[in-house]
N, C-alpha and C positions, 0 to 999 in steps of 0.2 A: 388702354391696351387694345389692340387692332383683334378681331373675331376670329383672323387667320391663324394669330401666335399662341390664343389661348386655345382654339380647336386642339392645336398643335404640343401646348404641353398639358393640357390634360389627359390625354391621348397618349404622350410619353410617359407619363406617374401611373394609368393603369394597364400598360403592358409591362413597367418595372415590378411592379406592383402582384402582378401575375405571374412573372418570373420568380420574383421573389417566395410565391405563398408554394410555387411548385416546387423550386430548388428544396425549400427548408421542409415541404412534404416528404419529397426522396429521402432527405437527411435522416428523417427520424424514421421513416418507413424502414431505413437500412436498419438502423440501427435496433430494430424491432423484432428483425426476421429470425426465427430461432433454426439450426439447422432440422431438416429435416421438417418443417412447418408446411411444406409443401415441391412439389416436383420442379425440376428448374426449369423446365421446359414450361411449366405453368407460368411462373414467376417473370420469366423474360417476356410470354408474350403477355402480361399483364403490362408491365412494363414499356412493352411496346406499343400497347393500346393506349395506354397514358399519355405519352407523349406524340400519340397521333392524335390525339382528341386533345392537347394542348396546343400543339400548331395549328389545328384549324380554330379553335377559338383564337391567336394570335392574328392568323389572317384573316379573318372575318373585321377583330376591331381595325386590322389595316384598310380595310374595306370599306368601311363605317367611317373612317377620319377621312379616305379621299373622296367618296361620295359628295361628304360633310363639306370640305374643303371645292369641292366642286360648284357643291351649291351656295358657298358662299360668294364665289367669286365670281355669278351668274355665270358661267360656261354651260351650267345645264339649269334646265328649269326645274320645282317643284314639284311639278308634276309628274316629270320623269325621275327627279331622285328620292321623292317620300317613297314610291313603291320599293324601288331599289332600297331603302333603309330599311324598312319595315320587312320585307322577304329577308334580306341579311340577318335581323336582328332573331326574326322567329327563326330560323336556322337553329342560333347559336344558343336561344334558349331552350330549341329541342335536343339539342347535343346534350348529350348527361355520360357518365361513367356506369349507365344502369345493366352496356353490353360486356362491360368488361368482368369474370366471372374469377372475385379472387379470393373464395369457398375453396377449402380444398376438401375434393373429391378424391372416395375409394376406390382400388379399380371396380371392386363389382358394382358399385354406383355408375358407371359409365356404361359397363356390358349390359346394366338390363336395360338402359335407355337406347 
């Protein structure tokens, strides 16, 4: 099998892979929520933080594959694309979910802060 194809479906199984583990997070996260467990306005921008912290880990391994793909197919050198991989890679292992804040908070917890 040629380096290009397997780059290419490895690359495919773990962005499925990543969809999949998010999709079936939502699924149960919904199904978990009890009313009143928190403000909606909480809840959405949780929500929306989640899946802004999932797209860029998506485009990041898209970043990761064409570099990869780059460099195999000598277009660029080594030299210029180990850095490029390695700044991508720390990126996405500093990206965590540790700013999204999904505590629910009283309001006078909020006013004395």
């Amino acid at each position: 099998m040629e380096t290009k194809t397997l780059i290419i479906i490895v690359s495919g199984a773990i962005v499925l892979l990543m969809i999949l583990i998010y999709v079936v997070s939502l699924y149960y996260g919904a199904k978990n929520i009890f009313r009143g467990s928190g403000s909606p306005i909480s809840m959405a921008q949780t929500l929306l933080s989640s899946i802004h912290i999932t797209i860029q880990h998506l485009l990041g391994v898209l970043i990761i594959v064409l570099i990869s793909l780059l460099m195999t197919e000598k277009i660029i050198t080594s030299e210029a694309g180990l850095p490029l991989l390695s700044a991508v890679s720390g990126y996405l292992l500093a990206k965590t979910f540790k700013d999204v804040n999904i505590t629910p908070t009283k309001k006078n917890d909020r006013q004395e802060k």
